[in-house]
C-alpha positions as CSV (number, residue, x, y, z in Angstrom):
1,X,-4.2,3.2,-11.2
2,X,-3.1,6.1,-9.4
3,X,0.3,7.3,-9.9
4,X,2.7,5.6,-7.0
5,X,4.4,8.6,-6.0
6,X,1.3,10.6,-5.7
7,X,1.5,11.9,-1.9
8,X,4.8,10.5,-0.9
9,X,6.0,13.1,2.2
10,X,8.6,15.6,1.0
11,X,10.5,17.0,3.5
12,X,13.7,19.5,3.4
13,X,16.8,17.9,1.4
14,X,20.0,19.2,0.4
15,X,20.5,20.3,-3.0
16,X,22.4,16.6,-3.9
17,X,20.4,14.5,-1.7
18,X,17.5,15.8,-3.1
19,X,18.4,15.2,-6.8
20,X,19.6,11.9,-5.7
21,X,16.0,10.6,-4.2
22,X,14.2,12.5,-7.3
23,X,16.6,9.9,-8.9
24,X,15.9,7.0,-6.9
25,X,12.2,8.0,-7.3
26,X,11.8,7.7,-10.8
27,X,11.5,3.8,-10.2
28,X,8.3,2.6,-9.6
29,X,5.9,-0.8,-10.8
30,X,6.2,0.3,-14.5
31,X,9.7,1.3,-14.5
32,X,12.2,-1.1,-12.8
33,X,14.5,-0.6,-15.8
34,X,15.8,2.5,-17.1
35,X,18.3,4.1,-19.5
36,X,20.1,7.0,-17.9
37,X,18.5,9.0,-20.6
38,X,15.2,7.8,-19.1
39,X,16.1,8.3,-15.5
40,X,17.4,11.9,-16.1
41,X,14.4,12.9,-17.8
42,X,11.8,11.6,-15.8
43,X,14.0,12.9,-12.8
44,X,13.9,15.8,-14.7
45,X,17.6,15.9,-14.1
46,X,20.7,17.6,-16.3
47,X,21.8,14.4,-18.2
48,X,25.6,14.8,-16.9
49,X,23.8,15.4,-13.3
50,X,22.5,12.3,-13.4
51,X,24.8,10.4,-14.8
52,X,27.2,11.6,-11.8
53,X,24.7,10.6,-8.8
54,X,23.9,7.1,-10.1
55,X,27.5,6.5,-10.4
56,X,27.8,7.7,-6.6
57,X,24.3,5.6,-6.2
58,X,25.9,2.4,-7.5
59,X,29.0,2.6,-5.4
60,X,26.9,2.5,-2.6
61,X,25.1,0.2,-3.8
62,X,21.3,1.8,-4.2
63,X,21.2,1.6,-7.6
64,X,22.8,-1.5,-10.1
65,X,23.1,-1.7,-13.7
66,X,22.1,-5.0,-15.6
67,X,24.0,-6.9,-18.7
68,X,22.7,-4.2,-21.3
69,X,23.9,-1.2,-18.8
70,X,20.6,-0.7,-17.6
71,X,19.9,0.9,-14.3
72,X,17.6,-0.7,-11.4
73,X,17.1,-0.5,-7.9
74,X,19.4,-1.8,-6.1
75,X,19.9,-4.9,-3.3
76,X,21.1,-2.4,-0.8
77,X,17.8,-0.8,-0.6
78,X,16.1,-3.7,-0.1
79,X,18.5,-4.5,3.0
80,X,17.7,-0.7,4.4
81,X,14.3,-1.4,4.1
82,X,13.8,-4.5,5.3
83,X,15.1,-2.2,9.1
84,X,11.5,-0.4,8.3
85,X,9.2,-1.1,11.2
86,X,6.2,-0.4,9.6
87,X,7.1,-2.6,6.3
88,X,8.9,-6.1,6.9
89,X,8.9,-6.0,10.7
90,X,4.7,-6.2,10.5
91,X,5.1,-8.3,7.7
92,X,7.1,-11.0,10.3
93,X,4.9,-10.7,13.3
94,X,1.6,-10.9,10.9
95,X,2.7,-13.9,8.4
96,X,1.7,-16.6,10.2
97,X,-1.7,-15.4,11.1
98,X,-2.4,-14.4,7.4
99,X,-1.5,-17.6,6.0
100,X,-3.6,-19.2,8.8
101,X,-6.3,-16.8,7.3
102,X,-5.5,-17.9,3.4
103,X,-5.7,-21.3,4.3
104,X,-9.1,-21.4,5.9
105,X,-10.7,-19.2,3.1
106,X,-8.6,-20.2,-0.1
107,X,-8.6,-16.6,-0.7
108,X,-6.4,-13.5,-0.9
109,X,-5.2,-12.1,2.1
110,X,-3.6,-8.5,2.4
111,X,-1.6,-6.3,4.7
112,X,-1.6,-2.9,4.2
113,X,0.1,0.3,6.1
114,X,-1.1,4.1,5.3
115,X,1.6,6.5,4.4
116,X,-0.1,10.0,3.5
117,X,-3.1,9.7,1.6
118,X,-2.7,6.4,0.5
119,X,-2.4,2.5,1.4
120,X,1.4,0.9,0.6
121,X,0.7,-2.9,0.8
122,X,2.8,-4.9,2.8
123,X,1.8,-8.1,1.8
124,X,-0.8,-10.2,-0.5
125,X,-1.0,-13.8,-0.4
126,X,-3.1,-15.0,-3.6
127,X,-5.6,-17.5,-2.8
128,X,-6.0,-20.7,-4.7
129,X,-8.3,-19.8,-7.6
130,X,-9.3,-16.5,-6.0
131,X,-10.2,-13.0,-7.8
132,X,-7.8,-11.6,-9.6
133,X,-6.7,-8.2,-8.0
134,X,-4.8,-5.2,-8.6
135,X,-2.6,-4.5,-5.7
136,X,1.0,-6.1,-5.2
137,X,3.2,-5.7,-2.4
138,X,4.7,-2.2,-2.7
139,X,1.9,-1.0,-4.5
140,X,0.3,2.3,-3.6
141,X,-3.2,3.0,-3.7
142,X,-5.9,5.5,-2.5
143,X,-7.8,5.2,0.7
144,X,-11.1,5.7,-0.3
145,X,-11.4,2.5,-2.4
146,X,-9.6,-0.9,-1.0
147,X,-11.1,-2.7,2.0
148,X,-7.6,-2.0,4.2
149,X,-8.0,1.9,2.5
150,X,-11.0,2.1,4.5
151,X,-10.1,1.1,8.0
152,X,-7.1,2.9,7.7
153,X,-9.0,6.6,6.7
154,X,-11.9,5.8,9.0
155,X,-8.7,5.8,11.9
156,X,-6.8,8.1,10.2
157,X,-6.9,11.9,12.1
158,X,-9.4,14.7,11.2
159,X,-6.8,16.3,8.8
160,X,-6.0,13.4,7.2
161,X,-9.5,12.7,6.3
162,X,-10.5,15.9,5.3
163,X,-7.4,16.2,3.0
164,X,-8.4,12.9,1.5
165,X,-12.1,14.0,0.9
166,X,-12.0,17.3,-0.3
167,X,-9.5,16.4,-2.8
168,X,-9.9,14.5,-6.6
169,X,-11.4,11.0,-5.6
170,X,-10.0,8.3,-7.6
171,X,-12.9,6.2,-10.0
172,X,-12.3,3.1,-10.6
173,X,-15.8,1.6,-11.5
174,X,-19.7,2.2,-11.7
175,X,-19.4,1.5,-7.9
176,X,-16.8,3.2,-6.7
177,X,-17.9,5.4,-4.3
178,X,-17.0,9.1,-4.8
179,X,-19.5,11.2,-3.2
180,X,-17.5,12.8,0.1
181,X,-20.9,12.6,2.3
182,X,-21.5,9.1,1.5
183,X,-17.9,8.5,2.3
184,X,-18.3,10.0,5.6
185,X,-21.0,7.8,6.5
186,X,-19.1,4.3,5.4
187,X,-16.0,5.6,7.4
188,X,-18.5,6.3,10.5
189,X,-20.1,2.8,10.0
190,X,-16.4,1.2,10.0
191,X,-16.0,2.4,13.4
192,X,-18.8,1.3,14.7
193,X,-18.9,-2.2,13.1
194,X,-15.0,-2.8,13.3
195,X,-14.9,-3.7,10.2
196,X,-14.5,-2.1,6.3
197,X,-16.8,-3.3,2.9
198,X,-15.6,-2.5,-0.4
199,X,-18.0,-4.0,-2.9
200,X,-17.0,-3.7,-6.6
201,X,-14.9,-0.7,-6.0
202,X,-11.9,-1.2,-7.6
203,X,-13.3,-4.1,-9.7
204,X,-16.2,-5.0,-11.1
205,X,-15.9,-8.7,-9.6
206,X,-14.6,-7.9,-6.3
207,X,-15.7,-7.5,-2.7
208,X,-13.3,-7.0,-0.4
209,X,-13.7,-6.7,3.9
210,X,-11.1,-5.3,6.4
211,X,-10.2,-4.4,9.7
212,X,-7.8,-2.8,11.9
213,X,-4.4,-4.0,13.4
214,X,-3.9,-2.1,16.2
215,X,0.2,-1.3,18.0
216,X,1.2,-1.2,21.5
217,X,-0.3,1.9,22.0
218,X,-3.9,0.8,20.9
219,X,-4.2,3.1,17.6
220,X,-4.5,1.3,14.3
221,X,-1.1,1.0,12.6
222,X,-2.4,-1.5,9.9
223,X,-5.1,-3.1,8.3
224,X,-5.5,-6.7,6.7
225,X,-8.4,-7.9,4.4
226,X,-10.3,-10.3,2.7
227,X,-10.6,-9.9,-0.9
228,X,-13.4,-12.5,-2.6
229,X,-15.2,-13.0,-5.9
230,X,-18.2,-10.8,-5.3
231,X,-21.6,-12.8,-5.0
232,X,-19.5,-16.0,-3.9
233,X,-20.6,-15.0,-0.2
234,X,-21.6,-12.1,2.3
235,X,-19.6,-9.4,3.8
236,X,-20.9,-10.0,7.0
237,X,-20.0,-13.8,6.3
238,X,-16.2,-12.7,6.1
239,X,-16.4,-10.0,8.8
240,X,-15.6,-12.5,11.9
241,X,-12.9,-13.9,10.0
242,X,-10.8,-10.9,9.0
243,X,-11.4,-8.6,12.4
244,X,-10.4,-12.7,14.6
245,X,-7.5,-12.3,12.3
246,X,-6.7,-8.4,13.2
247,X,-7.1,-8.9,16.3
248,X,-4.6,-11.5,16.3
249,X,-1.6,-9.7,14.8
250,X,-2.8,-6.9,17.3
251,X,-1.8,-9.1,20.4
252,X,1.2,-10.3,18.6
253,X,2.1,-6.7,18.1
254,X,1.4,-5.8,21.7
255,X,3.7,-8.8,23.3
C-alpha cells in the first residue's frame, strides 16, 4: 500500500507550525502509538524539539498520551475535523443513501473524496459476508486503481491527470492496470458510461464499480462504489445500482 502521506499539499508554514504538523504527521494507519523517540525521528525532529511541541500539542489538546506515556492523536482533532466539508459533512448527507445501497446488495459500500493524487475514503460500510478489502475510512490510496479512484481522475482537471499518469503507477496485482494509454482510454470510457470498473486491481478477488457524486455546482466532488467478490456478478449488473445511488447523494447535496 502506498505510503499515506504520499501527495498530501504542502503549503508555506512557519518555522514552529511547520515542525508541529511534520509532528502531527508522523501518525498514520501503522503508527497510532508512538514513543517521543519515535515521533522525533520519524519527524525527523531534534529530540528536545519535539519533546517541547507535543507538550504545547497536548495542552491544546491535538495530541494525548496513554497509561504507558505513549503519544496518539488526539480527540480535539477529531472535533476540528469533523467541521471539514468535504469529510464528515458528505459523510451525513450520503449515509443514509449508502446504507440503503448496503442493504439491497449485502455488499460493501464506499465514499471516497480526492485530495491530490489520491482517494481519502470517507466511509466503508462492510457488507455481510462480502470481499475482504483494503481500504478503511481515512485510508489513502492512488487513483489509478479503486473503482471511486477512477471516477474521481477521469473528472479530475487536465493537470491533475497528467501528473497522475506520467508519474510511478502503483502495482498491486497481475491486473492492475499500469500502462498510461490504456489508462487514458478507461478514464475516457468512465465519462462516457457514467460509471468506473476495477476488476482485480487491487485484489485478486475483487471487482469493484463507481460513480460520481456531483456538488451544487455540478462538478464531481465525490465518488461512491460497489465493491463485490469478482465472478459473483457483472459490472454492468452493479452499474444502475451504484450511479441510482450517486445520483442520489448528488440531489441531497444540491438541496
Amino acid at each position: 500500500m502506498n505510503d499515506p502521506r504520499r501527495g498530501r499539499p504542502k503549503g508555506p508554514t512557519g518555522p514552529v507550525i511547520g515542525r508541529a504538523l511534520q509532528l502531527l504527521d508522523a501518525f498514520d494507519a501503522e503508527h497510532r502509538v508512538l514513543t517521543l523517540s519515535d515521533l522525533a525521528r520519524r519527524a525527523d525532529l531534534p529530540l528536545s524539539t519535539a519533546h517541547r511541541l507535543l507538550q504545547e500539542l497536548g495542552a491544546w489538546g491535538a495530541v494525548e498520551r496513554d497509561d504507558d506515556g505513549l503519544y496518539q492523536v488526539g480527540l480535539r482533532l477529531w472535533e476540528l475535523g469533523s467541521l471539514a466539508p468535504r469529510g464528515p459533512g458528505l459523510r451525513e448527507t450520503a449515509l443514509p443513501y449508502l446504507e440503503d445501497l448496503s442493504q439491497i446488495t449485502r455488499e460493501n459500500v464506499q465514499l471516497a473524496v480526492r485530495e491530490g493524487t489520491e482517494v481519502v475514503f470517507v466511509e466503508r460500510i462492510a457488507g455481510l459476508r462480502s470481499v475482504r478489502v483494503r481500504t478503511r475510512v481515512g485510508g489513502r490510496w492512488a487513483l489509478t486503481s479503486t473503482g471511486v479512484g477512477l471516477v474521481l481522475l477521469a473528472h479530475a482537471s487536465a493537470e491533475v491527470q497528467e501528473d497522475v499518469l506520467n508519474g510511478p503507477i502503483e502495482h498491486h496485482t497481475p491486473m492492475t492496470v499500469t500502462d498510461p494509454a490504456q489508462l487514458r482510454r478507461m478514464l475516457a470510457d468512465v465519462r462516457t458510461n457514467g460509471y468506473s470498473i476495477s476488476d482485480r486491481q487491487v485484489t485478486m478477488d475483487a471487482l469493484s464499480v463507481g460513480a460520481p457524486i456531483r456538488g451544487g455546482n455540478g462538478e464531481v466532488v465525490a465518488a461512491v462504489s460497489l465493491v463485490v467478490r469478482h465472478g459473483s456478478t457483472t459490472p454492468h449488473g452493479l452499474a444502475g445500482l451504484v450511479r441510482t445511488c450517486a445520483q442520489a447523494i448528488s440531489r441531497a447535496l444540491m438541496a
